[in-house]
C-alpha positions in Angstrom: 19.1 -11.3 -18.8 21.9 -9.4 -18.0 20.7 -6.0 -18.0 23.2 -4.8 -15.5 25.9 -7.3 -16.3 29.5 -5.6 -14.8 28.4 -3.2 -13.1 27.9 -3.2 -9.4 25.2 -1.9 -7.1 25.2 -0.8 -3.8 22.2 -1.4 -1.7 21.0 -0.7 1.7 18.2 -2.5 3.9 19.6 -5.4 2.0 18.9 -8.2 4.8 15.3 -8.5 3.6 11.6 -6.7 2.0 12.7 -4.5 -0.8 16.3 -4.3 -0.2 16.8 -7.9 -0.6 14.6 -8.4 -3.5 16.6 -5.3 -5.6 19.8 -6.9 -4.7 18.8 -10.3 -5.5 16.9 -8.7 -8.8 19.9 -6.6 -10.1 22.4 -9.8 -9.3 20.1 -12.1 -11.9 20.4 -9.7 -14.1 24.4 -9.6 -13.8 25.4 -6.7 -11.0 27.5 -7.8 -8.3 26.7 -6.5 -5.0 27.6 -4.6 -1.9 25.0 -5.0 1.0 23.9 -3.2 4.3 21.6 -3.4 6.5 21.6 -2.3 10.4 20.8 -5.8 11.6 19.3 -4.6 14.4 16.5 -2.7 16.7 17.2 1.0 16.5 15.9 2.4 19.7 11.9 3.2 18.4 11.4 1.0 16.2 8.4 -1.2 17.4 8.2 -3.9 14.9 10.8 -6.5 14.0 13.6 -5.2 12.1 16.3 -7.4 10.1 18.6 -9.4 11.7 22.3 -11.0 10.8 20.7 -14.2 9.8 18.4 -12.4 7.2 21.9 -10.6 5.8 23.6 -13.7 5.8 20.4 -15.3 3.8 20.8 -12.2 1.3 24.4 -13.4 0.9 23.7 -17.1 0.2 21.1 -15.9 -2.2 23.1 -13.4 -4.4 26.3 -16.4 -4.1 23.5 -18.6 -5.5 23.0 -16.6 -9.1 26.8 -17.2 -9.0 27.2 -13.3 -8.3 29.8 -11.7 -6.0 28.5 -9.8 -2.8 29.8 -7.9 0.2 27.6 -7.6 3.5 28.3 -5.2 6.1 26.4 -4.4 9.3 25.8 -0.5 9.3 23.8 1.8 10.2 22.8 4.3 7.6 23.0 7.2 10.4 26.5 6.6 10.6 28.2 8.3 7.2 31.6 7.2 8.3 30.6 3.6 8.1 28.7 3.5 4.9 31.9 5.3 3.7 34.1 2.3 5.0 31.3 -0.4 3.1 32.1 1.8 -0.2 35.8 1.5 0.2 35.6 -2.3 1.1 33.1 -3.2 -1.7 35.1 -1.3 -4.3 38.5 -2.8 -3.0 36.9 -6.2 -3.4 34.4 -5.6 -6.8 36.9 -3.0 -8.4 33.6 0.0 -8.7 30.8 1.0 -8.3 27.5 2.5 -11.0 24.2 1.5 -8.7 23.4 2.9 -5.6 19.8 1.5 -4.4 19.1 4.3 -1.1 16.4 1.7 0.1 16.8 1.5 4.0 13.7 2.7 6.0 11.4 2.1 8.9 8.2 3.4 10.0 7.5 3.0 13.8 4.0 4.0 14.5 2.1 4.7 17.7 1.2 7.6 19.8 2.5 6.2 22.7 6.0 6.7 21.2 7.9 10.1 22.3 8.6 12.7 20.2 12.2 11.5 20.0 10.7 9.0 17.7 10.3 11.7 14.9 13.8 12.4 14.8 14.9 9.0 14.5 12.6 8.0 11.7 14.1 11.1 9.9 17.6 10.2 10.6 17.2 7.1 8.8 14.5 7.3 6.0 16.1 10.8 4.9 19.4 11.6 6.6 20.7 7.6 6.0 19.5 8.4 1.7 22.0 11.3 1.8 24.8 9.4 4.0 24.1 6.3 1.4 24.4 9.2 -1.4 27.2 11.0 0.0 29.5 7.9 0.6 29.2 6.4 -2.9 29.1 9.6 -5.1 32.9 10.1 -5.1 33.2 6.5 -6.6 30.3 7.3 -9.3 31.4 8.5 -13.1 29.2 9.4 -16.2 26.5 6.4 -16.6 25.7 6.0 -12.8 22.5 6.0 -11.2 21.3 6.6 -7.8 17.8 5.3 -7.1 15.9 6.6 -3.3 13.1 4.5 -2.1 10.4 7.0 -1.4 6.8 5.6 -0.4 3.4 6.6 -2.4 1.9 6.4 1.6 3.6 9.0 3.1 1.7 11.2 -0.2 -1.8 10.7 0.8 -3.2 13.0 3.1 -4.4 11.3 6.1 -2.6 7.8 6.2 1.2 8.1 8.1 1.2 11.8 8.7 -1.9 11.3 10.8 -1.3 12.5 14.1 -2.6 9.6 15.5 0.4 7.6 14.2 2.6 9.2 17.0 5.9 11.2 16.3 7.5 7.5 14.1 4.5 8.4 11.3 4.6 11.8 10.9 8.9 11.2 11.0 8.2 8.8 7.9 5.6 11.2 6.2 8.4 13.9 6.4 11.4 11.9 5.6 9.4 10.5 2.5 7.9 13.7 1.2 11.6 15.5 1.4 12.6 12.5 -1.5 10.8 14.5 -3.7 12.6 17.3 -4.2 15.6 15.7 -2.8 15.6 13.6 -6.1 15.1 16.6 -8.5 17.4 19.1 -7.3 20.0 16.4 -6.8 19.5 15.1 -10.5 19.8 18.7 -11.6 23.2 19.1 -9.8 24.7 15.6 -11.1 23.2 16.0 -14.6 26.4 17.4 -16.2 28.5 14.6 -15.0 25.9 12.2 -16.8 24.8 11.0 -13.6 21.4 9.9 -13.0 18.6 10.2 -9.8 15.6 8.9 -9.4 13.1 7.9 -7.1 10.3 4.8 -6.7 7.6 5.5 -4.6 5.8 2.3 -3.8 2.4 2.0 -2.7 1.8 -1.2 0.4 4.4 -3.7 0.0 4.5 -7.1 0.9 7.1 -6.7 3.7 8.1 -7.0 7.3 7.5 -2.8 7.8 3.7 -3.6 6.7 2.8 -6.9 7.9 2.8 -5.8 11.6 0.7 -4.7 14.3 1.4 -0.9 14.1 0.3 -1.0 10.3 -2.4 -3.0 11.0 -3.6 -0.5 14.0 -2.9 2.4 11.3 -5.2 0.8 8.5 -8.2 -0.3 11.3 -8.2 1.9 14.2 -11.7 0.6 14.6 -10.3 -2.4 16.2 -8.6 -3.3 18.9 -6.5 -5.7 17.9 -6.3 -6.3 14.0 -5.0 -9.2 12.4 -3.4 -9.5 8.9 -6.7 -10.5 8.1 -8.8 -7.8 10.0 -6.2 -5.2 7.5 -6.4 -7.1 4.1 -9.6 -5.0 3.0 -8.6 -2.1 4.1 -5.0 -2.3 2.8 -6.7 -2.4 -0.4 -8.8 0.7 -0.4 -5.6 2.5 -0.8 -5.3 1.7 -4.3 -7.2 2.5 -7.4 -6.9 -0.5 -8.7 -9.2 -3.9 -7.6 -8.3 -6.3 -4.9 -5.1 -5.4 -4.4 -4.2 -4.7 -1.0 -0.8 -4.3 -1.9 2.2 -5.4 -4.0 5.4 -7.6 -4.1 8.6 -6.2 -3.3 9.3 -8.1 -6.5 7.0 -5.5 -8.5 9.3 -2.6 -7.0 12.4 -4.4 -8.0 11.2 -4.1 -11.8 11.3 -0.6 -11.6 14.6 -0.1 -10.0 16.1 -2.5 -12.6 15.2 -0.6 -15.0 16.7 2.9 -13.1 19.6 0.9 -12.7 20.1 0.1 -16.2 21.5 1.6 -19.6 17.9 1.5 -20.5 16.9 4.4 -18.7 20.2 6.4 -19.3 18.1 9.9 -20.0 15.7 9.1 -17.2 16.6 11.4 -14.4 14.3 13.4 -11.7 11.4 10.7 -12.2 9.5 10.1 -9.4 8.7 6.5 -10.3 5.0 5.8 -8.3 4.6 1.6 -8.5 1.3 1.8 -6.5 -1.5 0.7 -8.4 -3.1 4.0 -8.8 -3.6 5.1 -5.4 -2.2 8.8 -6.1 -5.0 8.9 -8.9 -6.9 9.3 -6.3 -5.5 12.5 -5.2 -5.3 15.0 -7.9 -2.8 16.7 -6.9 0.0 14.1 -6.4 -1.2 12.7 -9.8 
């Protein structure tokens, strides 16, 4: 316990999936927290997204561990706003050393226009640097900066299928561009003692891939997959047996340890928690 004790961690997508579970993660182990999350339906995005009542559940969940938190509703397209979160969480918490980028979606279809695209890379790449850009003058030597990237948008034939519609192949280029994102940026802050990294989880447990789209992505042979119908063949991504995918607790783990002073020469890594599925392509190995 405590492996972030004092320091506090700004993290976006908060209201629920991954962002909730790093925020509730890094407050057990001692960070207090300043929360975003869009709390609404962005204009493509054909799948429920978070909601105020899934924020305000974060909340009472990090105030449970007896941790302090600030929640905003923001969208991560909007610099200026994540910039006015940063200045009220550090008037409130008195700094800032985590920056979780997490806040994504994935909207998939071909029946979706092409303006899809553009929105997908707005917020899965754009809203990291906004996220990046409005905490880094509050960062000093020790900091870290962790981007949710996605081990599915790396293997050839899944999101970036053209049958996915403009929202997939969006995601596939908003996740691939974490990449080098991560390592130049780590380069450029490495003098100031500053650390990036990314996680790149394979299927998570989570609202973006318990829905229909994903389900239509992983079995186009049906008309109308279930959960179910999806199971097997969310687990044929992975190397590893029966696992169709992980917890968003298993992805928390992993930016814990980003987050903390154990990882203080880690910088560049592009952390892959996905149960060997890029061992399966050579190249991404």
């Amino acid at each position: 316990m405590g492996r972030v004790s004092g320091k506090v961690a700004f993290v976006t997508g908060a209201a629920r999936g991954q962002g909730r579970s790093h925020a509730l993660l890094l407050a057990e182990e001692g960070a207090d927290i300043i929360a975003v999350d869009i709390c609404e339906q962005t204009e493509f995005a054909n799948y429920p997204l978070a909601t105020a009542d899934d924020l305000a559940e974060t909340v009472a969940l990090v105030e449970k561990l007896d941790r302090r938190i600030i929640a905003r509703t923001a969208d991560v397209r909007d610099r200026a706003a994540l910039v006015s979160v940063v200045a009220d969480g550090i008037a409130e918490l008195g700094r800032l050393d985590i920056v979780v980028a997490n806040a994504g979606l994935c909207p998939l279809g071909a029946d979706l226009p092409a303006a899809a695209f553009l929105e997908t890379v707005e917020v899965d790449l754009v809203g990291v640097i906004n996220t990046i850009s409005a905490a880094l003058p509050h960062l000093g030597a020790g900091a870290s900066i962790i981007a949710t990237g996605s081990v599915a948008s790396l293997v050839v034939g899944h999101t970036d299928s053209p049958t996915n519609g403009p929202g997939g192949a969006g995601y596939a280029h908003a996740k691939r561009a974490i990449v080098p994102l991560v390592r130049d940026l780590a380069l450029a802050l490495a003098p100031e003692m500053i650390r990036v990294n990314a996680v790149h989880p394979t299927n998570c447990d989570t609202g973006m891939l318990q829905s229909e789209p994903m389900y239509r992505l992983f079995r186009p042979d049906l008309e109308a997959p279930t959960r179910e119908d999806a199971e097997s063949a969310f687990a044929s991504l992975q190397a590893m047996p029966n696992v169709p995918y992980i917890s968003p607790r298993e992805v928390s783990n992993a930016v814990l340890f980003l987050a903390s002073d154990e990882s203080r020469y880690v910088t560049g890594l592009q952390l892959k928690v996905d149960a060997g599925a890029t061992l399966k392509q050579p190249n991404l190995s």
